[in-house]
N, C-alpha and C positions, 0 to 999 in steps of 0.2 A: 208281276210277282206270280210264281206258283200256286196257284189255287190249294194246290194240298198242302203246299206250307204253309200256307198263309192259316188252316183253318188245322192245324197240328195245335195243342196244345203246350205252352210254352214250360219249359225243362227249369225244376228245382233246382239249383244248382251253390257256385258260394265263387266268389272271388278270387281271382288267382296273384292278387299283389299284395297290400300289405295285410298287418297280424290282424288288423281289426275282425278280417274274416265275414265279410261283409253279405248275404242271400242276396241271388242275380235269377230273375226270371228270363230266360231264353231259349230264342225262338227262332229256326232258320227261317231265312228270308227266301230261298231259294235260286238265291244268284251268288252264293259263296260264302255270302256274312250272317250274319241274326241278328235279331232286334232284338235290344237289351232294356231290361226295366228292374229296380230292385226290387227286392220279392218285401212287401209288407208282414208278413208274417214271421221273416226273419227276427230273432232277438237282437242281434247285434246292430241291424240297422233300420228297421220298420220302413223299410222301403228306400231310403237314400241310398246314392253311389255317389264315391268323388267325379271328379272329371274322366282319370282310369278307367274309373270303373266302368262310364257312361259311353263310352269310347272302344270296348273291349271288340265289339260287332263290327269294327273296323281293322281288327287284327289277326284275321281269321285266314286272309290268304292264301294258298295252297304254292303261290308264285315262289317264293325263298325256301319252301319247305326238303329237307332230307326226307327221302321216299324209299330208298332202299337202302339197304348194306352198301359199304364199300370198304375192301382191303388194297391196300396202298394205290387209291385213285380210280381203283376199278369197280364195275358193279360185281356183285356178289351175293349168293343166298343167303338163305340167312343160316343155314346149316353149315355153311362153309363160314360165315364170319363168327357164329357162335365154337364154332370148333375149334376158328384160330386165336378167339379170346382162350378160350379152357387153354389151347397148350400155351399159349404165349405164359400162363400165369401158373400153370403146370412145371413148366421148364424152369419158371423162374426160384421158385419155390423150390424143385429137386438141389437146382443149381448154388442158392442165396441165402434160404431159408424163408419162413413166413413175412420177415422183416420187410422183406425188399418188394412187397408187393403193396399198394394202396388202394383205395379207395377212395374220389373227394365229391359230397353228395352236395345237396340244393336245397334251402326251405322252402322251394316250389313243390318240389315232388309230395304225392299224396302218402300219408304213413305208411300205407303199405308198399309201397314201394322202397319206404326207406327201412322199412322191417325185415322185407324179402334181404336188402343188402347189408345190415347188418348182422343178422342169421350166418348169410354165406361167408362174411369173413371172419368175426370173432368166433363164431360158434365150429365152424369147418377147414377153414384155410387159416388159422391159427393166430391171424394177424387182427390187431388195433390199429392199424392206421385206415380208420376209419372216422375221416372227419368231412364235416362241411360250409358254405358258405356263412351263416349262422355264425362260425365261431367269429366272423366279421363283423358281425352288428348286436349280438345278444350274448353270446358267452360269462361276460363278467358280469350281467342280472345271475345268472346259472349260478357262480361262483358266490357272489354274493348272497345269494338264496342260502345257499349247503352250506356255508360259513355261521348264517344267523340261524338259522331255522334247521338245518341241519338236514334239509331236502330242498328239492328246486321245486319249491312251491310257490304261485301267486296267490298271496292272502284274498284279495277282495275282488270284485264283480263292475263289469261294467255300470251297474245303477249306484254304485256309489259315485259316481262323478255327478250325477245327480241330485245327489242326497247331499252332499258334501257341501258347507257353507265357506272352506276356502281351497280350491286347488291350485297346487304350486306345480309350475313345469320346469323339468330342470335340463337342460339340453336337448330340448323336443319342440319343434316346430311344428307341432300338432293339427293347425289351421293349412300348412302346406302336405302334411306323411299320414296326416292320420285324420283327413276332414270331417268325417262323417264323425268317429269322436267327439271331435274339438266340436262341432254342431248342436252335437248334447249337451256339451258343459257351455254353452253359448245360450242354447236355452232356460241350461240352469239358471245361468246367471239373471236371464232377463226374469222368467218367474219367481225367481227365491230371494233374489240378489247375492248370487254366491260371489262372491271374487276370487280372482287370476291371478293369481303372479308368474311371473315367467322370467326363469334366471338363465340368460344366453347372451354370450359376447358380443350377438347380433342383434342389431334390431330387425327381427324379422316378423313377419306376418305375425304370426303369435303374438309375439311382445305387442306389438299394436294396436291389438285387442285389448289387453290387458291392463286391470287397471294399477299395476306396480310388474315395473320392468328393473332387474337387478344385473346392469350389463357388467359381468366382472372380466376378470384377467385369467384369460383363456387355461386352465387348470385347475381353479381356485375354487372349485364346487367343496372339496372335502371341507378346505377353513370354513369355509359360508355356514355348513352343518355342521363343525367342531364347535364355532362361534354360537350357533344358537342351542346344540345340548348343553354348553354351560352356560347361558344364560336360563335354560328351563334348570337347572340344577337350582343356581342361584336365587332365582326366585319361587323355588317351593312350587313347581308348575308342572310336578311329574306324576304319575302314577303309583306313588309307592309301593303299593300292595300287589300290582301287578310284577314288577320293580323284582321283589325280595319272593314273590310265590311263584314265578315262572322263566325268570331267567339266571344267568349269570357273569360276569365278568362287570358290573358298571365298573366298580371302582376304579379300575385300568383303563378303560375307554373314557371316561369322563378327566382321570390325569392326564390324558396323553390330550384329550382338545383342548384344556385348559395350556397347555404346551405350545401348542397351536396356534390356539386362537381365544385370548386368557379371556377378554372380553368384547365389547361393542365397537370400540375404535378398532384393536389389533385388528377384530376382522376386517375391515375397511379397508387399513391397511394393505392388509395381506390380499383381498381380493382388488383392491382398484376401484371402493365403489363409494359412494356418498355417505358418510356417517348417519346422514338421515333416514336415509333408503333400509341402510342396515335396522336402523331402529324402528323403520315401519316395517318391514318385515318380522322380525323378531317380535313385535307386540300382535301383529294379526298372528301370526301361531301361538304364541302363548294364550292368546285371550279367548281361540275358536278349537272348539273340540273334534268338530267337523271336518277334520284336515286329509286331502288327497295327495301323495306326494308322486307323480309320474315323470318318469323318464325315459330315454331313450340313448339313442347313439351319442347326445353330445357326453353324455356322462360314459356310457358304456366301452367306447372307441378313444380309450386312454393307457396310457402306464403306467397307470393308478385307478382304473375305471372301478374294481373290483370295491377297492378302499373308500373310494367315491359310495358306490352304491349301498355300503356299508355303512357308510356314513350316515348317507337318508335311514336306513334301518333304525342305526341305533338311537334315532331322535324319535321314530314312530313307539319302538320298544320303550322308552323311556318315559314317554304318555300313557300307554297301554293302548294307543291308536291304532289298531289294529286288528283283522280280523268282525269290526263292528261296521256296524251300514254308515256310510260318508266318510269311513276312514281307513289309512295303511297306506302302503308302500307298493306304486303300479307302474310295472317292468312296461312300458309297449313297445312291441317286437314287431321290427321291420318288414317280416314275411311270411305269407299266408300258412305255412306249416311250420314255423321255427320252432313252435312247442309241441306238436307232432314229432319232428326230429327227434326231439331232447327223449320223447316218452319212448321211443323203442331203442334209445342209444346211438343217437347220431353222432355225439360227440366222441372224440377217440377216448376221453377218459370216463365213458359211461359203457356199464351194458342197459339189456332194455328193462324197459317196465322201472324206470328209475334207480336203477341200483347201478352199484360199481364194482369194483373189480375186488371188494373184500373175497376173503380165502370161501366163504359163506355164500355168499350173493355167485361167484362164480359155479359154486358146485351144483346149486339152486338152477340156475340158468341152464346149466351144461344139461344137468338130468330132464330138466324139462324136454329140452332141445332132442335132447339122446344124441348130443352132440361127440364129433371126431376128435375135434381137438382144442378146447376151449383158448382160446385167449386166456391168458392170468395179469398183465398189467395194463396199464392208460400205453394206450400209442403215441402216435407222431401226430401233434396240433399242425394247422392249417399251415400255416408260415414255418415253423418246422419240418412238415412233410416237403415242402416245394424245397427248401435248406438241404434235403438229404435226397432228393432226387438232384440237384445241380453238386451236390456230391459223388454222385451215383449211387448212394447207397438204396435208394430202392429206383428197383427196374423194371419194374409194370405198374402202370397206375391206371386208373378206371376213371374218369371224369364222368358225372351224370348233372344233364340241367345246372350245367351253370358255367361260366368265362373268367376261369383263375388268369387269363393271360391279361384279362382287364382289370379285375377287382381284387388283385391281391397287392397287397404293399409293393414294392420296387417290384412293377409290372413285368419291366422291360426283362428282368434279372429272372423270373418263373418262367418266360416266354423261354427263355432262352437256354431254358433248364428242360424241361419238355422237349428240345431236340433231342436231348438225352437220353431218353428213355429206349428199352428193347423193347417195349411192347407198349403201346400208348393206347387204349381204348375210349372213344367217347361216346358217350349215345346224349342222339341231341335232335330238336325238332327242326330247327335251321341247317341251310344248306353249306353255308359258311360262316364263320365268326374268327376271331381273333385266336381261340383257342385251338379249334379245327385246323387253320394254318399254322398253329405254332409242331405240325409235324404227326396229327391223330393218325396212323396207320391205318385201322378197322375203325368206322362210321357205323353209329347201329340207328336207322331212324325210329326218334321216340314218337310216341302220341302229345299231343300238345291238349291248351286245355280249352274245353268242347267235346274232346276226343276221350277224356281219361276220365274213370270211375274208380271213386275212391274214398277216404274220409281224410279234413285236415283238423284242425285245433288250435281257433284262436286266441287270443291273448287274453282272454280271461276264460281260457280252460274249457270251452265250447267245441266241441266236437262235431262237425259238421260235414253234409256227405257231396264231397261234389263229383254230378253225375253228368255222365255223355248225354250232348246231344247231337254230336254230328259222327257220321261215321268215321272207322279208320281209313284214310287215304293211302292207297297206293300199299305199299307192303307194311307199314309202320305198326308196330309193337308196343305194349305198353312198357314201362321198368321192367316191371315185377317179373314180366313174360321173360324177359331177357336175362335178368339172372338167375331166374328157375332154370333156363334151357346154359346157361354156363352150370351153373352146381352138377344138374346132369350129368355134362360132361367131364365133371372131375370125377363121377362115382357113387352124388348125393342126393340124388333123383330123386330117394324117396320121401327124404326130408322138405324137401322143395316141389310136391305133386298138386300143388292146389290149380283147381281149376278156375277161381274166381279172386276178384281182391276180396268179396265177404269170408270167403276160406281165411284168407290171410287175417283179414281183421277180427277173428274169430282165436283164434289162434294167438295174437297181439291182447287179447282181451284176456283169455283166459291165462296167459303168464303174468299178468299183472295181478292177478289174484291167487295166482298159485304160494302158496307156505305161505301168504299174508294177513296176519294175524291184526292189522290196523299197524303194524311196524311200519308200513313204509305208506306215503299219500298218495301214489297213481294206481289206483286199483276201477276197473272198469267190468269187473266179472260179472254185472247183470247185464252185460251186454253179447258176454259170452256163449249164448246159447241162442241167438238170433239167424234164424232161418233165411232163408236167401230172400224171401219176400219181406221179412221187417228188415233188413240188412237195406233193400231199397229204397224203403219207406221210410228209415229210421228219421227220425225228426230232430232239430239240433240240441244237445244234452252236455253241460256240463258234467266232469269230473269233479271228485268220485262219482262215483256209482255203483256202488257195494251192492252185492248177488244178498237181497233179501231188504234193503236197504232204500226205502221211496225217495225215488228221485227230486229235486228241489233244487234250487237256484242254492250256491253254496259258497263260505267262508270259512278260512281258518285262523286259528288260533286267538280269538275271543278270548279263549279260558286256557290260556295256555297250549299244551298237549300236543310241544314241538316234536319233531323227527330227530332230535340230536338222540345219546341213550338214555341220558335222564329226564329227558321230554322236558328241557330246559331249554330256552332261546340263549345264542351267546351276542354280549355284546362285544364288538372289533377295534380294538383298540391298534384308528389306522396310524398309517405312518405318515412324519410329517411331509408337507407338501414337497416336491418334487418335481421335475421334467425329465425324458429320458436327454431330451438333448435341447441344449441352452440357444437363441438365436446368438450369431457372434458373426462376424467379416469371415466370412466374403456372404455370409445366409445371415441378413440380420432381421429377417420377418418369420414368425409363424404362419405356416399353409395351413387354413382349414380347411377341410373336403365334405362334403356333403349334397342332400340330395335337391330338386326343384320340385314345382308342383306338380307337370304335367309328363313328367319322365319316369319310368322306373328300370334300377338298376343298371344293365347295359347297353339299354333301348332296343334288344331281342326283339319284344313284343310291341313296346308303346313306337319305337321307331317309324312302328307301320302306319302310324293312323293319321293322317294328316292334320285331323284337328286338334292331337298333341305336338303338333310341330308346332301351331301358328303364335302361342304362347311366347316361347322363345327356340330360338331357331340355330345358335348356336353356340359354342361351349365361350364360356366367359370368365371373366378375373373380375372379386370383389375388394375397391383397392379404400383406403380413406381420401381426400381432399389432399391434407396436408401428405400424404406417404405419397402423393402421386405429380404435387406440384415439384415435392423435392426431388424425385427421380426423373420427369419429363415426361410422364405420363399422360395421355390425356383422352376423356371421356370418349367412348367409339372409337378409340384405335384401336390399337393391338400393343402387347407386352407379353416379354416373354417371361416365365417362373423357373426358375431354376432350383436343382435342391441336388445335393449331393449323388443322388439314384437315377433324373434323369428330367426332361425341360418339355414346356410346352407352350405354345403361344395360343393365346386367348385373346378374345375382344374385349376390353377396358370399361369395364363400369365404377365408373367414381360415384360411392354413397357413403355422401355426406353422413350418415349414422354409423358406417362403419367404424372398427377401432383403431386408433392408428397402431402403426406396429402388426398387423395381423390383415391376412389376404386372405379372400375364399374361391373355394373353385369348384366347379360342381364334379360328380365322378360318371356321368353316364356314358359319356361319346368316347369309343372307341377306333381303331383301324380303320374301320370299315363305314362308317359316319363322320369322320372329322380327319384332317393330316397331321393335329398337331395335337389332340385336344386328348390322350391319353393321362389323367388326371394322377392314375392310380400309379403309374410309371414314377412318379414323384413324390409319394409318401413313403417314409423310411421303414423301417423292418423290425422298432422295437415293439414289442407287447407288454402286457401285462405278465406281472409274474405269476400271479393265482390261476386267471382263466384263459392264457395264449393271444387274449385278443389286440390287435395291431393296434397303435395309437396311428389314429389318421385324423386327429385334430390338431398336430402341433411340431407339421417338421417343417426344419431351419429351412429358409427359401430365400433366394434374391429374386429383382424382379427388376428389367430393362427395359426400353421401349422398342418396338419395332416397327420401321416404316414402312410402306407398299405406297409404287408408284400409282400404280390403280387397284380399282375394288370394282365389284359389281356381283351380278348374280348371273345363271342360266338358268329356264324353266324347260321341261321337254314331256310329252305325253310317254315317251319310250323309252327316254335312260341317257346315257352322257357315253361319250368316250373317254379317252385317260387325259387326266390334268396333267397341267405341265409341271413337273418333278418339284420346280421351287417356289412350288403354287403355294398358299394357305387355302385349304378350303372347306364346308363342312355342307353335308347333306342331310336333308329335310325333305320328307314326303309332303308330295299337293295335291290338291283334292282328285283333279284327273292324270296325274304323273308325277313327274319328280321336281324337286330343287335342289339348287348347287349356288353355295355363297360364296365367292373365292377371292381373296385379293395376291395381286401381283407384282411383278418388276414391267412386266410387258404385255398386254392386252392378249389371250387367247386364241387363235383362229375360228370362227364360228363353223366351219366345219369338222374342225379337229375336236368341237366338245359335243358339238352337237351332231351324230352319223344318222346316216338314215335319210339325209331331205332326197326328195324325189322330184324330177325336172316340172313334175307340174306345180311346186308348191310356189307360194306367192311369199317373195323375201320383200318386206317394208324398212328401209333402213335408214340411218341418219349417220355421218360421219362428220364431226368438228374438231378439227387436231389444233383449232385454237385454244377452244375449251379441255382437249383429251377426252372425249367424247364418242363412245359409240353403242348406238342404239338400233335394234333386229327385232322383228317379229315376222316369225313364219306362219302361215296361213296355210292351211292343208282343207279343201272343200269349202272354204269359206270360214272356218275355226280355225284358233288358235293354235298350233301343234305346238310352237317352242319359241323362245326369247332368249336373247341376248343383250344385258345394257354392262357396260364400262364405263367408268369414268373415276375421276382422281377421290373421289368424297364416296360415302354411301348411298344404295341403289334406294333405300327403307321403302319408299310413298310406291315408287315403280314394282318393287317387290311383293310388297303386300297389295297390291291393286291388282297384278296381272297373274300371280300366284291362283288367288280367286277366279280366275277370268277363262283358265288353262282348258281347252275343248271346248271354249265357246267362241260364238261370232264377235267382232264389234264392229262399232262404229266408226263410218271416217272420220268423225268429230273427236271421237276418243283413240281412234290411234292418229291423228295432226298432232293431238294434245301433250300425247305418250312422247311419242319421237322429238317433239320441240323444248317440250318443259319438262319431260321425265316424271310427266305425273299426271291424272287424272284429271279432266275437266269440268267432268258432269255433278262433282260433289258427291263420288261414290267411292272416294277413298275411305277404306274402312280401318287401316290399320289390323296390328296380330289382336290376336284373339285374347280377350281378357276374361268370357265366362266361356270355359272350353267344353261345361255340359251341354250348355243350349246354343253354342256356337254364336255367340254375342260379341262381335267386334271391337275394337276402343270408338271407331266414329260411330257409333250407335247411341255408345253409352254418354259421349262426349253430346250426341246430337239432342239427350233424352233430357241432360242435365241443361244443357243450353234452353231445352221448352220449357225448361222452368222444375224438372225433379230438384227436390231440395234434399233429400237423403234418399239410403241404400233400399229402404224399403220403396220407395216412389219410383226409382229405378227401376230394382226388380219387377214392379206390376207392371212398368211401361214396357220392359225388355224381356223379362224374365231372369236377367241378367243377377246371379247369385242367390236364386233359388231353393239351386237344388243341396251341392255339398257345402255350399259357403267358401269354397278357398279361396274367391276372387274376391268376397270383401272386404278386406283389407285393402285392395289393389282400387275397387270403387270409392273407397270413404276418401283415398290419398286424391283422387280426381274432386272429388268434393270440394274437398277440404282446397287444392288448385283454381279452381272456378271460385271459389267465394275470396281467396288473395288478392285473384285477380282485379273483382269486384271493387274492392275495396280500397285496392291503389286510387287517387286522384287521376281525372284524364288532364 
């Protein structure tokens, strides 16, 4: 290691994945990565990281990164690619109007970089169609928020989950998206005895914990909360005076769930769940005052999500649960800036500093701006914009930080729309992605994070600065630089002159306090006047933060004193339950999509780090027992998903907790990771009608079996050639190189996947055409260089043995072993990685439980094994829980 790295001071920084927004102490190592530790002092996580997070110092690479400009495939300056953005969007504009130009941004990017681009299009280039990833996973909390509260406000604070003696999760897998969280309410519970309930179709990691799991019928969240505000009506369990001094509408919301969901059975009914379950639910909220209500994607990623999340509202409003320490309604948001977005107007129907496009709020903004040509209404939402570019109706779009060709509903159908385009802009840190080849013209390369200085804002309103520690590589630019130097070139240079992101954020602060008289709740104006040295040093601070006004750990609406105009909360009298589209012949399953634990988003970043590979290694289908015996399904095959937009073959996990009737599929592996495993390609294209957001928990799917003659893997220190066309295959990084899982009709040539051997390497091989068997290990100085094994069944024991192994020497005992039995001899099979902070194997934990650990905590002292963010203990107790079965059987 570098001596002066090593003895550098490690960099304040904040987490670049999900909303929890978690403090990251790092330190370059001096050979490319840093060493990552969370920063203690942090609010949000007093020193924990998930696995992500723990991991981050492995995804630093420079090897896949965009380093320069490129206009159609060539390098280019950056003066000449900023010049062919300005006219491309110049011409477009003379030629179309503002309409036909976009913008589709990221809740990666740091606020100011989403401020810089919201400026240049609503405020100058005329246009709203300025939206981003976000309206994917958080939109209808937005929408729900403006609806009840009459602003996108979150009421309460991370230490209510704390305080709180019962929280309910209502489509949030918390233990796997949000570990460090769920950690704190894990401890609540052990110190206070708070209880969990956890309402998800799945039994998933969460639910497991928990001590009341409410698996309903994949929709059925509104009834569940219809059902239990007329059960608080009923029995006199509500806040009255809150009730009739600070809101409006019960009476209509309270008819319309009685509609619904008239009482205890109906609900039951109507969701699919135990009449008891309903009844113990229903009596722990009525009986505990202390109630945390948190959700996520499963409720948000509906078309009905809005209704959903209104639902949980008008049951908190109706307590007066709200607003008060252990209790309210808690949006958590998928990604590190998605409430950053939201505060400068990321959404197309936002401008910034919270406001919208009222006749009022626009001229406020404009004057601020000393803007050209304001925007006046809501633009084109996400799924909409992609809609009217495969129209043509708009013809330059901007893509920044982030793979619409992946993560937008009927993938295949966006991909294919983006050929379309006259002018396709992307700026991105990677050198290829799905989206890049779906036709990007100009390549602008962005900074990635390490590289980027900026503030984001986590899910409970924390404002947090995350700052560079490694330098800009090669030509690469941050956003913000890149649409200053576009604006320039249309004419608006002087609007767009900051030399710093503190300029920017400086600027973003004080419009949020401009004319705000406590009208509106994002007001940050005692931040506005912070010099470039407190701008660096700023420490993490919740919103508000009112110019006169001591800062403090903060909640709203205790005493009322909503954002609607009569500072009245409304209650939402939803509509009854609903699906956009019914399963029927020839799709008679629901696809659920969602995320795993050790992945995020389109494996951009986590792709790289090989100790998020060894978890799970590639994309899969979650099917029930009985849905899998009756189709010909079976456990570790393969099957394909079909849905009306487009199919993909996964590898088969039959879990018995699953529901029947309803599949899940994870959405991360794209193009360029997997051949087949395009998740998002398969979710249909309806939304919400409130807040635009896609339902991607409930389209119609069939689901077939598919056979391969052989399966097997390749391991290589240097990279693979091309698979054969009618290959299945998906790739995974290894600790010194790559992996490649593949199954087929016909055994591969081991030259043909593997290039590069050199006449002096040492091939070790085995061929048995009795068995269909063929087993390689190339040896380059005495190590490992690359592996080849085939055969009709799974490689698993051979893969995860020699994956570990990959640049290292062995043994002749362990390669006789390899070659004969396909599997280890010396008892150092370890299997994938089950604690992916401290790099804890399953035969570890398998070997620790076997000396006699009797629980998680015995475990963890012997391994260390779920320690750090906890998401793997759920995956520990299930081993537990196996070993003492086992026991117990008679021999």
């Amino acid at each position: 290691m570098n001596a002066h790295a090593a003895e550098a001071p490690a960099t304040r920084t904040t987490c670049p994945y999900c909303g929890v927004g978690c403090g990251v102490l790092a330190k370059p190592d001096g050979l490319g990565g840093a060493t990552i530790a969370g920063d203690p002092k942090h609010p949000s996580n007093f020193g924990r990281l998930c696995s992500k997070g723990s991991a981050l110092g492995e995804t630093l690479s420079l090897s896949a990164r965009l380093l320069h400009p490129e206009i159609d495939g060539r390098r280019a300056t950056w003066d000449e690619a900023l010049d062919a953005v300005g006219e491309g969007f110049r011409r477009t504009i003379a030629e179309h109007g503002p309409g036909a130009v976009a913008i589709y941004l990221s809740g990666q990017l740091l606020t100011e970089d989403y401020y810089a681009a919201n400026k240049l299009f609503k405020g100058f280039l005329g246009s709203a169609n300025v939206d981003t990833n976000s309206r994917l996973c958080m939109s209808s909390s937005v929408a729900g928020h403006k609806r009840a509260f009459g602003a996108d406000t979150v009421p309460g604070t991370y230490r209510d989950l704390e305080t709180a003696d019962v929280l309910v999760l209502v489509g949030s897998n918390a233990a796997w998206c949000h570990p460090v969280l769920y950690q704190r309410m894990l401890a609540a519970k052990v110190a206070r005895g708070s209880k969990i309930v956890t309402i998800d179709p799945r039994r998933t990691s969460t639910a497991e914990e928990s001590d009341l799991h409410l698996p309903l019928k994949a929709g059925t969240d509104t009834a569940l909360f219809c059902g239990l505000l007329v059960r608080l009506a009923e029995r006199g369990a509500m806040r009255a005076g809150f009730v009739a001094d600070f809101t409006e509408g019960f009476d209509a919301a309270l008819a319309r769930a009685k509609e619904i969901a008239p009482d205890a059975a109906a609900t039951a009914t109507a969701c699919g769940l135990a009449l008891a379950d309903v009844e113990a639910f229903f009596a722990l909220y009525e009986t505990t005052e202390r109630v945390v209500t948190l959700y996520s994607q499963g409720v948000n990623q509906s078309s009905q999500g809005t209704d959903k999340v209104n639902a949980i509202i008008n049951v908190h409003l109706a307590t007066g649960r709200i607003g008060r320490e252990g209790m309210g309604p808690f949006s958590l948001t998928g990604q590190p800036n998605a409430m950053g977005g939201r505060e400068v107007g990321g959404l197309a129907n936002q401008l910034a500093a919270h406001m919208g496009f009222e006749p009022e709020a626009v001229d406020r903004v404009g004057r601020f701006w000393n803007a050209a040509a304001m925007a006046k209404a809501d633009g084109l939402k996400a799924v909409d914009m992609f809609d009217a570019i495969e129209r043509g109706e708009i013809k330059a779009l901007w893509v920044i930080g982030t793979n619409p060709a992946v993560s937008l509903p009927r993938a295949d159908a966006a991909r294919r729309a983006l050929a379309k385009l006259d002018c396709f802009v992307v700026s991105e840190n990677v050198a290829s992605n799905d989206t890049l080849g779906a036709g990007a013209t100009i390549r602008l390369p962005a900074a990635a994070w390490g590289e980027k200085d900026g503030t984001i804002t986590n899910s409970e309103r924390r404002i947090s600065r995350q700052r560079a520690f490694l330098a800009l590589p090669g030509e690469v630019r941050p956003d913000w630089q890149a649409i200053a130097g576009v604006a320039a070139r249309l004419g608006f240079g002087e609007a767009f002159a900051w030399r710093s992101p503190g300029e920017i954020f400086r600027e973003h602060a004080a419009l949020s306090a401009f004319e705000n008289d406590g009208a509106r709740d994002f007001d940050i104006g005692a931040l506005a006047d912070l010099d470039t040295r407190d701008y660096d040093l700023l420490e993490p601070v919740q919103w508000p933060a009112r110019k006169g006004v001591g800062r403090a750990e903060s909640r709203f609406f205790a005493e009322g004193d909503f954002y609607t105009p009569d500072r009245r909360a409304r209650f939402v009298a939803v509509a009854p339950l609903a699906h956009a589209a019914e399963p029927t012949a020839p799709y008679p399953y629901r696809l659920n999509t969602g995320r795993i634990r050790d992945q995020w988003h389109t494996m951009t970043r986590t792709g790289l780090s090989p100790r998020l590979a060894s978890h799970i290694a590639e994309p899969f289908l979650e099917i029930s027992p009985e849905d899998a015996t009756r189709d010909g399904i079976v456990d570790g095959g393969f099957a394909r998903v079909s849905t009306e937009h487009g199919a993909a073959i996964l590898r088969v996990r039959v879990d018995p907790a699953a529901r029947p009737g309803t599949l899940f599929a994870p959405i991360h592996w794209n193009g360029e990771t997997a051949s087949h495993g395009r998740v998002g390609a398969l979710v249909h294209g309806f939304v919400d009608p409130f807040s635009g957001q896609p339902d991607a928990k409930a389209t119609p799917a069939a689901v077939s079996p598919v056979d391969y003659a052989i399966q097997g893997f390749a391991l290589s220190q240097e990279g693979f050639g091309a698979t054969p066309d009618n290959f299945w295959w998906a790739k995974a990084a290894a600790p010194k190189g790559f992996g490649l899982i593949f199954a087929g009709d016909a055994p591969p040539s081991l030259e043909g996947l593997i290039p590069g051997l050199e006449p002096t390497d040492e091939i070790v091989d085995l061929v048995d055409p009795a068995r269909g068997t063929y087993r390689a290990a190339i040896f380059r100085d005495g190590a490992l260089q690359a592996a080849l094994f085939v055969g009709p069944q799974r490689q698993e024991s051979a893969w995860t043995y020699l994956r570990a192994k990959l640049g290292e020497p062995l043994t002749t005992g362990q390669i006789r072993s390899l070659m004969l039995a396909g599997r280890a001899s010396d008892g150092a099979e370890t299997g994938p990685l089950v604690c992916a902070c401290h790099g804890v194997p399953k035969g570890v934990i398998e070997g620790a439980i076997l000396g006699g650990c009797a629980d998680a905590t015995a475990v963890g002292a012997a391994t260390k094994a779920g320690t750090n963010c906890g998401s793997c203990l759920p995956e520990i107790r299930r081993m537990l829980a196996a070993t003492r079965e086992r026991e117990a059987v008679p021999a």
